[in-house]
N, C-alpha and C positions, 0 to 999 in steps of 0.2 A: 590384244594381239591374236591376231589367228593359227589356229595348229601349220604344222607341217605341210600339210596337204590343200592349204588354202590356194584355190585358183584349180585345181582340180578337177573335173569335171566324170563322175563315173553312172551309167549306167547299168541297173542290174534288172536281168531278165531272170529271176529267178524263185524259188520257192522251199518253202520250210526250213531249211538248215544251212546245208553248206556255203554257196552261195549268198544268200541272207548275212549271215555270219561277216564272211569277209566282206561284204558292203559294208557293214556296221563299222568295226573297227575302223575302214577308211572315214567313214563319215565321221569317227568320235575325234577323228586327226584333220577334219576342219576341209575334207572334202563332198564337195556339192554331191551328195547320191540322189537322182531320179533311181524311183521303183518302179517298175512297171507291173502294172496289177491287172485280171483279170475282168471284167465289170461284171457285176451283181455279187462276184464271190470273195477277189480279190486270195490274197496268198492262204494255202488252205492252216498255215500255222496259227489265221486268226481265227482259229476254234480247236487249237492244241493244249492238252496240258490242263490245270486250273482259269477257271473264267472267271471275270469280275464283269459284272454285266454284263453277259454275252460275249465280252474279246476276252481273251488270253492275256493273262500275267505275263506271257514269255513274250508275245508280239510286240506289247509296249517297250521293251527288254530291246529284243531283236531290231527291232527296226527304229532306234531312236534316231533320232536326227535326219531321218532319210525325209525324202517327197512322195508321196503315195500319187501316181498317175497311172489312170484306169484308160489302160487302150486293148481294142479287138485284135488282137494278132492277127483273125480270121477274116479280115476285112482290108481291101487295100489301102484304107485312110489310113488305118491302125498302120501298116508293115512301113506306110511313108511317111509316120511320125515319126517312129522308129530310126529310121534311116537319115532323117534332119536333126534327132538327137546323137546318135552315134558320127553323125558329123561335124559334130561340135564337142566331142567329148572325149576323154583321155582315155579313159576304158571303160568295157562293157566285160561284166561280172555275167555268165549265164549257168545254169546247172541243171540244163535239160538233158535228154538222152542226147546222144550222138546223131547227128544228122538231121535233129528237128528243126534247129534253128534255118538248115538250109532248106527243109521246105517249103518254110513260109517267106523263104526268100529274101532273108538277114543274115545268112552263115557269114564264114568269113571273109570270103575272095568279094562278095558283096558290099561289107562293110570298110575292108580294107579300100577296093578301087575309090572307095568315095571318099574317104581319108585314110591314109597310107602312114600316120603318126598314133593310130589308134591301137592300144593293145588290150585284148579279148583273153580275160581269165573263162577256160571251161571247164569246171569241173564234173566229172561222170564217175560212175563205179567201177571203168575197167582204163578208163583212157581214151584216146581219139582214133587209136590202130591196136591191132590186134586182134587175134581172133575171137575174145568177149565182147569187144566192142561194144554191140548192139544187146547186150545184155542190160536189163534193168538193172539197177543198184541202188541197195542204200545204205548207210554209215553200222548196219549192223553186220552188214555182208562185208564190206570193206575190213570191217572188225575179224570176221571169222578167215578170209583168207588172207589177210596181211599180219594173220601173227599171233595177234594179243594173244583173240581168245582164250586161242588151246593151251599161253602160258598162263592165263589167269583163273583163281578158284580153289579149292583146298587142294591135296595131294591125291586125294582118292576120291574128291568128285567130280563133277560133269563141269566141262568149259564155263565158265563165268561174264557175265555183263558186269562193266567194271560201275554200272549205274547212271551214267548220262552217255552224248550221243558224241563218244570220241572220233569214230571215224569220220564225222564229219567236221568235229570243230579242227578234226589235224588240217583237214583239205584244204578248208577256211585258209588257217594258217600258213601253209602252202602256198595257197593262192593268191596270198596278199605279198608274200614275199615275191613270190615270182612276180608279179604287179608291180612291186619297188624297184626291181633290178631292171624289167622292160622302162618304165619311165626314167631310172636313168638314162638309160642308154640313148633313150629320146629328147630326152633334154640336154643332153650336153652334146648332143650332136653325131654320136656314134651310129646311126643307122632307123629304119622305119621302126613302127611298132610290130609287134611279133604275139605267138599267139603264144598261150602259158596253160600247157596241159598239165591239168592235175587230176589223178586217179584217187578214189576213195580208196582203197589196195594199197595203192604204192605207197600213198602218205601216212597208213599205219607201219607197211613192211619200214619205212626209214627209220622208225623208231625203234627198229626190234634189233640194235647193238648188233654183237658179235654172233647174231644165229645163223646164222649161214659158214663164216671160215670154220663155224666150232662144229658144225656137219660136216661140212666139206674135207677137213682135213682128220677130224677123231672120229666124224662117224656118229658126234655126240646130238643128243636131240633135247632140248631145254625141255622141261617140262614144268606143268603148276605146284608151285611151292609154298601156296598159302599166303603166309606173314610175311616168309623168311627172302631173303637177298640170295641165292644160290651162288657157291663160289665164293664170299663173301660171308667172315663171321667174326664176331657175333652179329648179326643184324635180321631182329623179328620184330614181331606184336607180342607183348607182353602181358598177361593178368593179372588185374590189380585188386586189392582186399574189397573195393567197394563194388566190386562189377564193372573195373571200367575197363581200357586198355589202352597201353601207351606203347610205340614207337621207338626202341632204342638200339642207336646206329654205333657198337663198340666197334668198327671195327679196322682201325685204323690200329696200330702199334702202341703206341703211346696213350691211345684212347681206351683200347682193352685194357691195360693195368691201372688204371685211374677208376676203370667202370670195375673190376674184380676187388679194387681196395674198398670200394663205397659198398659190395654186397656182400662184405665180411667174407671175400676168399682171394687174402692174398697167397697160398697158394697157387693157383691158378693164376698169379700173377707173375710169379718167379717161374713156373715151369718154363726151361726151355722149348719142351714140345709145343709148345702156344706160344712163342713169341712172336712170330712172325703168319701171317694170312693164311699160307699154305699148310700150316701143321693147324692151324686154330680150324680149318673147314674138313678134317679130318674126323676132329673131334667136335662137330659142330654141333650133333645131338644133343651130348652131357652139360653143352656149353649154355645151351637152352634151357637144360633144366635146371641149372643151378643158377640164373638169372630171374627164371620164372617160380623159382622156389623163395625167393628174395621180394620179386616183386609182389606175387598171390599173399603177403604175410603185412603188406603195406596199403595206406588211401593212393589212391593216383594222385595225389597234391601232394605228399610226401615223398612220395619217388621221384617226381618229380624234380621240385626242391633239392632234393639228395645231389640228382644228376646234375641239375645245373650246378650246384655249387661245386661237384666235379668238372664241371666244363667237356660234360658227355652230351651228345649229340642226343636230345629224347623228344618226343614231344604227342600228348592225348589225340587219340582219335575224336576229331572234331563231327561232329552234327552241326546241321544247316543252325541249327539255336547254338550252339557255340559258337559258330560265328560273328553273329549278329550281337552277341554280348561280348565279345573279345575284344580289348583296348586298345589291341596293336592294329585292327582292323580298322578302327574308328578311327585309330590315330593319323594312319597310312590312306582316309578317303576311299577306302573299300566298300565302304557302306552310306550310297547317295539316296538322298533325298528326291524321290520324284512325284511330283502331280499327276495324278489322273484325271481324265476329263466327269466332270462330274464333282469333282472336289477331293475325291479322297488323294492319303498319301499315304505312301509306301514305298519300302527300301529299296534300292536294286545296286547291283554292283556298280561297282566304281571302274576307273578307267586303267589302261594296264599296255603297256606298260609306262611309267614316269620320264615325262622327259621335263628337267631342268628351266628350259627356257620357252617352249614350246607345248606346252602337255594339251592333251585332249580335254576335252570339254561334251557335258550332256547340254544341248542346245534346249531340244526336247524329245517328247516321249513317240511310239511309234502312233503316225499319223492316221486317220478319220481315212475310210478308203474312198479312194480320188481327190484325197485334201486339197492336194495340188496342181488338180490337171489345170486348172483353168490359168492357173498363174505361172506356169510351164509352158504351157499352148503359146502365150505370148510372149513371152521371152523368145519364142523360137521367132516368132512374127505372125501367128495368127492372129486377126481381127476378132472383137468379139463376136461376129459376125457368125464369121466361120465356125469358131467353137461353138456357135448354137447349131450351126446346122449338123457338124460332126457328132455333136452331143445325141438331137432326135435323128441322124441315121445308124447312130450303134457304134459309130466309130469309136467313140471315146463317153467316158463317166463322169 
């Protein structure tokens, strides 16, 4: 049976992350992705990160399931394949600056006159209006003015990188929904397709909870808390006799005095000053330290232990090798099996999220650049003809 999205049709004009990203996910749910790629260079992601002969680890990653087709945007063959694919397709994924696509004469009033059911995810670093607009962006800048940053990092150091490239896998995510809600609405009849602006900025600011009423109205300004859950206690990173550190979340009512019996201070369980959130974040220091005096005296598999068998909320700071050795990850298909060209094989994540009847699927791994053009080209209805002659004038790879 085919994913969700089977019948699908999406083009993505895009490169390295954000864009890339939400193509994938559509493609892992069983919709057709054409890439459109560069010729000689193709996406510059395929020389990011760690290489395995020459391509990147992440690109096979990135682009599973997709069609690698190498056209010249800079040519008008290129701009009118473009425009006989987007007229056949459900949407077009792009994450250029603002205003490029309409230079080369595929924006959207272009793409829409030619099919008016078409809907066009853009993702950029400020938006489609506004006075940044035309500013560059990438998922580290969306990171530093939409929020995180400046809450993330110890308490007395410098802004923090939470270590992979959030701002753009939020956009991604962003922009795949806003993609689900325009193809409703086309499918069932309710009106054209429509275009789905998503900011690297905005799609970090959505994440950033209550910090704005808690300015706006106290004046309060969140700042970086390290471990800890601010507002919110008990709940830190905790050290463990072996060197390691675990994660434990008391701070529910009921979960505090179960977590205070297991680290020999019922005390602190009976106090009324602590029974409830708002007296426990009073005392949130002492509450630290008398958890972290409990945990420093223990292995991280024994506290652990401990908490579960309390039915406390804990759980080890993972590394990339704990995951890959963890049984609930295997168990749950988090950890697939992929071929690389050339023979080897090696892990890559699994599909996410689980659907029941329907679930996603790795068909295969990210394509050979211009895998596909030729078998794209005629789909659309060029002769092999033609695609040799487009081929030796540059138009297409």
């Amino acid at each position: 049976m085919g994913g969700p999205l089977q019948g699908i049709r999406v083009v993505e004009i895009g490169t390295l992350i954000a864009a890339p990203f939400a193509a994938r996910l559509m493609a892992e749910f069983g919709a057709d992705v054409v890439k459109i790629e560069a010729p000689q260079t193709g996406d510059p992601l395929r020389k990011w990160r760690k290489l395995h002969e020459g391509t990147s680890l992440w690109w096979y990653l990135q682009s599973r399931n997709k069609k690698s087709v190498c056209v010249n945007l800079k040519s008008p063959e290129g701009v009118e394949i473009v425009k006989r694919l987007a007229a056949e397709a459900d949407v077009v994924i792009e994450n250029l600056r603002p205003g490029a696509l309409e230079k080369l004469g595929i924006g959207w009033d272009v793409l829409h006159a030619i099919n008016p059911k078409l809907t066009m995810v853009r993702i950029s670093g400020y938006g489609q209006s506004g006075p940044y607009r035309d500013r560059p962006g990438f998922g580290a800048i969306g990171e530093a003015m939409g929020g995180i940053r400046y809450t993330t990092g110890e308490v007395d150091g410098a802004p923090a990188r939470v270590g992979v490239s959030l701002g753009d896998s939020l956009a991604s995510l962003h922009g795949v929904i806003g993609a689900l809600m325009s193809l409703l609405r086309v499918k069932t009849g309710q009106g054209e397709g429509q275009v789905v602006d998503v900011s690297l900025v905005e799609s970090v600011f959505n994440l950033m909870e209550s910090l704005v009423p808690e300015y706006d109205l106290l004046g309060h300004v969140r700042e970086r808390s390290g471990g800890a859950l601010p507002g919110i206690a008990p709940s830190n990173t905790y050290p463990t006799e072996d060197d390691g550190y675990v994660v434990i979340a008391g701070n529910s009512d009921p979960i505090f005095r179960r977590l205070m019996q297991v680290i020999g201070r019922p005390d602190l369980a009976d106090d009324p000053a602590l029974a409830h959130n708002d007296g426990r974040v009073r005392h949130c220091a002492s509450l630290d330290d008398a958890i972290a005096a409990w945990t420093s005296h223990h292995s991280t598999q024994d506290v652990l232990a401990a908490l579960e068998g309390a039915d406390v909320p804990a759980g080890r700071i993972y590394s990339v090798a704990d995951i890959v050795a963890d049984p609930h990850y295997q168990a749950r298909d988090m950890l697939l099996q992929a071929q690389l060209p050339g023979g080897a094989s090696v892990k890559m994540p699994g599909i996410v999220p689980k659907l029941s009847d329907t679930p996603g699927e790795v068909r295969w791994s990210g394509p050979a650049l211009g895998e596909h053009t030729g078998s794209v080209l005629s789909e659309l209805g060029f002769t092999g003809e033609e695609i040799g002659r487009l081929r030796r004038e540059g138009a297409v790879q």
